[in-house]
C-alpha positions, 0 to 999 in steps of 0.5 A: 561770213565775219562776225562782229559784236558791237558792244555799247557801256553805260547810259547810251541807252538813253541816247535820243534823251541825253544832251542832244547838243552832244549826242543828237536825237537818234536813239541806240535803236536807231543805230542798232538798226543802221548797223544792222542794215549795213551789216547785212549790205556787207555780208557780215554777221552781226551782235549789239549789245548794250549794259550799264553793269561793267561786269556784263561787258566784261563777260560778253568781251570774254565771250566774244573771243571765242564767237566773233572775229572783231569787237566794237566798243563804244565803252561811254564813261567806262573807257577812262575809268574801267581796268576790268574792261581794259584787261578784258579787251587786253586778253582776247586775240581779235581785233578792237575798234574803239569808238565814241560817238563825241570827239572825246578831245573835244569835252572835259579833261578828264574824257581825253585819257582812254584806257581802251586806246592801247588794246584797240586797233583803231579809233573813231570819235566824233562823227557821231552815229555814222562812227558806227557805220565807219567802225564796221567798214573799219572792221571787215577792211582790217578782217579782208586784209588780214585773210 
């Protein structure tokens, strides 16, 4: 059985609260629980995690190179600004999907630009909690391929 993590950054613990016009109402549980869900439908083994402290995420990617077979990132602000996260995913030899649950081309300026981008296999953005069903269809294609 594929195992992948699912790493969430900063204040997407508040989702169900924050800017509904951007985010919705479904809460990170919420997803956690579709994704699980759907995990469990494809027979992939599956981590959620969560922090607002980008060196927790930073040790959980590290970790991950050793525990999973891919790794999927929903960095939230962190994605354009975090060399330490950028390094992190650089360093480790599985694959990476980078994810927003937003069209991040869509928002400010300074959001288009992703330090995550060039490390990670793919991107989703913009089709909001369903990007993280989409992520994880992604993810055991890309693993079945691979194999």
């Amino acid at each position: 059985m594929q195992k992948i993590i699912i790493l969430n950054g900063p204040n997407l613990n508040l989702l169900g609260e924050r800017e509904k016009n951007q985010y919705g109402s479904f809460t990170l549980k919420d997803i956690e629980q579709q994704c699980r869900n759907h995990a469990d439908q494809n027979e992939l083994d599956l981590s959620f995690y969560q922090s607002n402290i980008e060196g927790e995420l930073v040790e959980k990617i590290q970790k991950s190179r050793n525990d999973h077979n891919g790794l999927i990132i929903n960095a939230g602000g962190y994605t354009h600004t975090s060399v330490a996260i950028h390094d992190a995913l650089k360093i480790i030899k599985i694959p990476i999907i980078e994810l927003h649950i937003t069209n991040i081309y869509n928002r400010e300026e300074f959001r288009h630009k992703s330090l995550i981008s060039k490390v990670a296999k793919g991107v989703i953005c913009g089709f909001g909690s369903n990007g993280y069903l989409m992520a994880l269809d992604a993810m055991k294609g890309y693993l079945k391929d691979e194999n």
